[in-house]
C-alpha positions as CSV (number, residue, x, y, z in Angstrom):
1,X,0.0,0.0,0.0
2,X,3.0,2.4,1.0
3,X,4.5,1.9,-2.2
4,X,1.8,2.3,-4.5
5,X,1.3,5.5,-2.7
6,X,4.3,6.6,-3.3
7,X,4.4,6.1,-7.0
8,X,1.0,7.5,-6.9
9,X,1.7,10.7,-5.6
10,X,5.3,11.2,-7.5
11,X,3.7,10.4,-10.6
12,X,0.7,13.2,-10.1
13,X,3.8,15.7,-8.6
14,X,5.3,15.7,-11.8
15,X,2.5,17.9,-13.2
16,X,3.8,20.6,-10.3
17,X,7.1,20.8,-11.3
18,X,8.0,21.1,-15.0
19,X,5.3,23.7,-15.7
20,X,6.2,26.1,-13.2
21,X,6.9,29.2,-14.3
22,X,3.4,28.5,-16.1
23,X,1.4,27.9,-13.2
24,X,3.1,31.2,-11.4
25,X,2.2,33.3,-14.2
26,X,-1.5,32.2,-14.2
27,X,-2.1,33.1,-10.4
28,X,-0.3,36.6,-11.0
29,X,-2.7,36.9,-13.9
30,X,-5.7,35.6,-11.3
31,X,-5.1,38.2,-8.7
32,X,-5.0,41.0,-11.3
33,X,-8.5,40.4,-12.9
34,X,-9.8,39.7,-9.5
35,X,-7.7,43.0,-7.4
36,X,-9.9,45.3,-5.6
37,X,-8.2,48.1,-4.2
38,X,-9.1,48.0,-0.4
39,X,-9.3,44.2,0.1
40,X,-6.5,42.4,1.3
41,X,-5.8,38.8,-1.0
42,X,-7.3,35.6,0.7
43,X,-5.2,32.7,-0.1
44,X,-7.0,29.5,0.8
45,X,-4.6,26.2,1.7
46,X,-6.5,22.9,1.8
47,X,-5.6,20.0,4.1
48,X,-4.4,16.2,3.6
49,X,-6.2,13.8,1.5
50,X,-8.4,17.1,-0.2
51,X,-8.5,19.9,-2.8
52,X,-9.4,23.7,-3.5
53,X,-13.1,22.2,-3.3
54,X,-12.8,22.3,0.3
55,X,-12.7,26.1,0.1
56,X,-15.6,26.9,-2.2
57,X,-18.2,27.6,0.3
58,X,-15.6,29.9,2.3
59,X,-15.0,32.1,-1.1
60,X,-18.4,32.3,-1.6
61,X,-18.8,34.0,1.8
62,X,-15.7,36.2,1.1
63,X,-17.4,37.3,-2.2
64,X,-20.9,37.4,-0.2
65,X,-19.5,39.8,2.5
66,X,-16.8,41.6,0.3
67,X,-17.3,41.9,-3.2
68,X,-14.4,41.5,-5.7
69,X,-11.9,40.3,-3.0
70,X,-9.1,38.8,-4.5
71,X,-8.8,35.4,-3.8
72,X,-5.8,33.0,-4.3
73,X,-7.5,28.7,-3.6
74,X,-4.2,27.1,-3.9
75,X,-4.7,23.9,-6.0
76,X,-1.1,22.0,-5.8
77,X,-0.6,18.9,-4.0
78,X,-4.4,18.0,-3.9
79,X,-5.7,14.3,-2.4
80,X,-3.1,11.6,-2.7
81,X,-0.3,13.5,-3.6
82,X,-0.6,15.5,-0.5
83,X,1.2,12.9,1.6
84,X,4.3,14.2,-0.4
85,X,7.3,15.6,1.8
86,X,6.1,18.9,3.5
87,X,9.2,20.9,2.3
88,X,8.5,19.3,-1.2
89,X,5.2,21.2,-1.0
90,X,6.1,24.2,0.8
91,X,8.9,25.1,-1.8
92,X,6.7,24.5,-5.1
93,X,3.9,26.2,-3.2
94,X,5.6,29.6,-2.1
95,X,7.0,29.9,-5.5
96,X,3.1,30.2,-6.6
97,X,2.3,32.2,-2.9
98,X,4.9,34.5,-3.0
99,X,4.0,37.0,-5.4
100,X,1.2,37.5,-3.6
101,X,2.9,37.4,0.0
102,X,5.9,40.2,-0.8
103,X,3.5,42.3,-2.9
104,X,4.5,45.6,-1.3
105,X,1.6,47.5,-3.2
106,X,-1.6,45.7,-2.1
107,X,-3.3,46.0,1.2
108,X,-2.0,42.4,2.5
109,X,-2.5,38.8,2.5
110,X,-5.0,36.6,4.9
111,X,-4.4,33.0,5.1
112,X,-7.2,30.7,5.5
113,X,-5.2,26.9,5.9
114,X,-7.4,23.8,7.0
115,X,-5.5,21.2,8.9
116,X,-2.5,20.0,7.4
117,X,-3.1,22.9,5.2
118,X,-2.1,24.9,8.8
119,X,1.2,23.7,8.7
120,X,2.0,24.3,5.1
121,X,0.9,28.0,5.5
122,X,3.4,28.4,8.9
123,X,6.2,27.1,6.6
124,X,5.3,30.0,4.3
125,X,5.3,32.4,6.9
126,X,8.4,31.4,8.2
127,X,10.7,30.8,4.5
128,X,8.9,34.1,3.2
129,X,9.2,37.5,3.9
130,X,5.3,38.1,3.7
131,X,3.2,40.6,3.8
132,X,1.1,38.5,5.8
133,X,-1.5,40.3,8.2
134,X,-3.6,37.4,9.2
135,X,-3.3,34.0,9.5
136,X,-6.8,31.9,10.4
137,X,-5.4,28.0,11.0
138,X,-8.6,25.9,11.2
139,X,-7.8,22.7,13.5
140,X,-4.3,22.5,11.8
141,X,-1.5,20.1,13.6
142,X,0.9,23.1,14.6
143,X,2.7,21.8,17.3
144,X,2.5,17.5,15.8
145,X,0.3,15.2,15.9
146,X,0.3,12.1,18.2
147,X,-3.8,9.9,17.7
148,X,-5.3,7.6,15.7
149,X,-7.5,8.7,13.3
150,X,-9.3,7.4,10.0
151,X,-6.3,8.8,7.9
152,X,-3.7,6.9,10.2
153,X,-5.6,3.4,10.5
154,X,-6.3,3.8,6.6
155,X,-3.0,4.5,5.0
156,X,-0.8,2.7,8.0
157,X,-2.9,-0.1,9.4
158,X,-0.5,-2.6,10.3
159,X,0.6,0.8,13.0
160,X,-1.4,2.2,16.2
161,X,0.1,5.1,17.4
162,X,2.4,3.8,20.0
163,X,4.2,2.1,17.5
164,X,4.2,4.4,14.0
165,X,7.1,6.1,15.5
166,X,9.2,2.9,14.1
167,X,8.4,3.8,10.5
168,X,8.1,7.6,10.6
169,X,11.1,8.1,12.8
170,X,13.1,6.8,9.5
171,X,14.9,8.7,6.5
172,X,11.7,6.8,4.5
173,X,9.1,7.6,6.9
174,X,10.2,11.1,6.5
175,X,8.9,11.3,2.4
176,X,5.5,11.4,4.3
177,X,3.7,14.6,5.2
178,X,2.3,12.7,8.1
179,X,5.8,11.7,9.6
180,X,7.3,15.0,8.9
181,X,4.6,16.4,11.5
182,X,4.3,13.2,13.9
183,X,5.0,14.3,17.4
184,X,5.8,11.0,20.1
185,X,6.0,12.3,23.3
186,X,7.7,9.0,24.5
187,X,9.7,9.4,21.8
188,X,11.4,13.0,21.6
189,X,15.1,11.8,20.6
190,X,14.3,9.8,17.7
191,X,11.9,12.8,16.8
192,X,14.7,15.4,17.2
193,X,16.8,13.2,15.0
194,X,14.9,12.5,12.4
195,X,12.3,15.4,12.3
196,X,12.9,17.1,8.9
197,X,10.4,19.4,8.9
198,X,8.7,20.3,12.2
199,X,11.7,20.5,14.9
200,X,13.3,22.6,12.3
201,X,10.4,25.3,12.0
202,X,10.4,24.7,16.0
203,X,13.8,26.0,16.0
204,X,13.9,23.2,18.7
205,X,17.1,22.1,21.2
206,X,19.8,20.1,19.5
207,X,18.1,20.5,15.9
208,X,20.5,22.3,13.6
209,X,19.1,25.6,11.3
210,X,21.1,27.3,9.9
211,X,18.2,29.6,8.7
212,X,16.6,29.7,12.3
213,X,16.5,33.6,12.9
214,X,15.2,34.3,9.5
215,X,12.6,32.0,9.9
216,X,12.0,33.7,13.2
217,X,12.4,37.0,12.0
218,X,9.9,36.4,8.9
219,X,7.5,34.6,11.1
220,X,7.2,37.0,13.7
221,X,5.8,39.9,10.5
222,X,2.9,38.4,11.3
223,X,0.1,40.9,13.3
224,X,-2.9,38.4,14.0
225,X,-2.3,34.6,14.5
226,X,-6.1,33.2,14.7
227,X,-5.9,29.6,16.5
228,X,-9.0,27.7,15.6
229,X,-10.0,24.3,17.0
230,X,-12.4,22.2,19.5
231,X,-12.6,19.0,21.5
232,X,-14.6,17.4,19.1
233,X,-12.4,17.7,16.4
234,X,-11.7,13.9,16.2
235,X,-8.6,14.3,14.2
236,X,-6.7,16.6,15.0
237,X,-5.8,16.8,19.1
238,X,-4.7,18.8,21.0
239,X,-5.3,22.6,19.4
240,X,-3.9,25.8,19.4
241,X,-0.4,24.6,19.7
242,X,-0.4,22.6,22.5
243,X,1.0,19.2,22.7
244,X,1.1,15.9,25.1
245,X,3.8,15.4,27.8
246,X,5.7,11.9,28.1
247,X,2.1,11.1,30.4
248,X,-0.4,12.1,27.3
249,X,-1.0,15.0,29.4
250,X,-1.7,17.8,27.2
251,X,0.2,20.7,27.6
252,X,-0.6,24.3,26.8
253,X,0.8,26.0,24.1
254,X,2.6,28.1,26.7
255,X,4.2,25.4,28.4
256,X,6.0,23.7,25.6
257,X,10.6,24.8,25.3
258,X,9.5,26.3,21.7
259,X,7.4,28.9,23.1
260,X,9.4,29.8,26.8
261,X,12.5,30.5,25.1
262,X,10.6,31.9,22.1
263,X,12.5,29.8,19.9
264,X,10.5,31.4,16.9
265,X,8.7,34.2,18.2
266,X,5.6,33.0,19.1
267,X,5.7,34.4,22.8
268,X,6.4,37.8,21.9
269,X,3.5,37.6,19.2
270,X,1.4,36.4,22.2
271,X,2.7,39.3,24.4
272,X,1.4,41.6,21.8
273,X,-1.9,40.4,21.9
274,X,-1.5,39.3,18.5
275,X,-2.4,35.7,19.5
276,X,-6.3,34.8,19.2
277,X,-7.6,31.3,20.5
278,X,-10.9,30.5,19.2
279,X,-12.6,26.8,20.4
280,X,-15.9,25.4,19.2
281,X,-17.7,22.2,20.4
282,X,-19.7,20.2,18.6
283,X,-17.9,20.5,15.5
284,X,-16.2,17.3,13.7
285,X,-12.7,17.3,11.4
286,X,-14.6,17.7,8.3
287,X,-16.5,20.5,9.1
288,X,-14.5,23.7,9.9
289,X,-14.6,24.6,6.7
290,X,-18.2,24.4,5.9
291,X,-19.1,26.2,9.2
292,X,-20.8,29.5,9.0
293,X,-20.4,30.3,12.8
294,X,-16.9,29.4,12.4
295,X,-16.7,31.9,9.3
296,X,-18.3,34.4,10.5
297,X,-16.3,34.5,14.4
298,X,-12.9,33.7,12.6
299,X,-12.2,34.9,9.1
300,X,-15.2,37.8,8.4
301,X,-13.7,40.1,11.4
302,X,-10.3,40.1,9.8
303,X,-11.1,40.6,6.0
């Protein structure tokens, strides 16, 4: 199953790479017959195992609410091919994104990310030196994950999540968006060895960066951080950047070394009271996207 994946998605990646410069010319010419001066540009980011559908009902509102907004529904690395490598689809990604991110002339960018989606978009914000006034992260994984779900048990069945750690904690677990996010509390030093993607945006202990203050520096543009999520998410546990201890405890996002040494800025961003936690009950993985209260409390305010 593994390897059929695999060759799945790399086959379906191909389309990302050769036509490149084609695909970035077609967003620039998007947001120009869509700019409005006075709106800031929405970029959607779908999550893992989905595509820019996810997002239709959200532009719709956008366009309900504010007329001629420009709006960017990224449409790379959709359904299977988004178990590629996170910084295989962060780099193909921003070179679509960034346009739009360093524009210097436009009123700024919003990001609306769903789930894995999340943890693309806080790559962007942290290799890019954005323009980037709000991010909205709608139940995304920002700090790992660590639970079964119905993605795990499908894709990985022969693995529960006390053991997955053997094949993620590997250089070939490690071409998989899921292990490049998977979080083991029990195991920390395998994850600080073989974490490729999140340890290093982390700026974590004993994980080498060589780019870590510019990724500090570039996230920390940001002026409203919107941290959406619930206790009913199903999926995606804990929320707003909080993570399990060594007992599945679940520590706050303000308890975790990343944030009390401010390893990438997020404690002086929370300082500033540019830090807003948002939870909801009630409401299931699949449906932060398609949830008018959530729309209306979380993305309409900042618009």
């Amino acid at each position: 199953m593994l390897d059929l994946l695999r060759e799945t998605a790399k086959r379906k990646q191909m389309k990302y790479f050769a036509p490149m410069n084609v695909v970035i010319c077609g967003c620039v010419l998007l947001c120009t017959i869509s700019y409005s001066v006075g709106y800031k540009h929405v970029i959607f980011m779908h999550g893992i195992l989905s595509g820019p559908i996810e997002f239709n009902y959200y532009n719709e509102l956008v366009q309900q609410y504010h007329p001629n907004t420009p709006v960017t529904i990224v449409d790379m690395f959709d359904y299977l091919v988004s178990l590629t490598n996170m910084w295989t689809q962060v780099e193909n990604i921003s070179a679509v994104v960034k346009p739009i991110m360093t524009n210097t002339t436009s009123e700024g960018t919003i990001l609306v990310c769903f789930s894995q989606g999340g943890l693309i978009c806080r790559a962007l914000l942290s290799v890019i030196p954005h323009n980037v006034e709000t991010f909205v992260s709608l139940s995304g994984p920002l700090s790992g994950q660590f639970g079964d779900s119905v993605f795990l048990k499908y894709f990985f069945p022969k693995y529960l999540k006390e053991n997955i750690y053997k094949l993620f904690y590997t250089d070939y677990g490690q071409t998989y968006s899921i292990g490049n996010y998977w979080n083991d509390p029990h195991q920390q030093t395998l994850y600080k060895k073989f974490s490729t993607f999140l340890a290093v945006l982390n700026n974590q202990s004993d994980v080498v960066n060589p780019r870590s203050q510019e990724y500090r520096h570039n996230f920390m543009r940001l002026k409203n951080l919107i941290l959406v999520g619930g206790p009913d998410d199903g999926v995606i546990t804990p929320c707003h950047f909080g993570m399990y201890n060594e007992s599945e405890a679940i520590l706050p996002m303000e308890e975790q070394e990343w944030y009390k040494n401010d390893a990438f800025g997020l404690k002086t961003l929370n300082s500033q009271g540019r830090i807003h936690r948002f939870t909801f009950s009630g409401i299931p993985h699949r449906s932060w996207h398609s949830n008018l209260t959530v729309f209306e409390t979380c993305i309409k305010p900042w618009l």
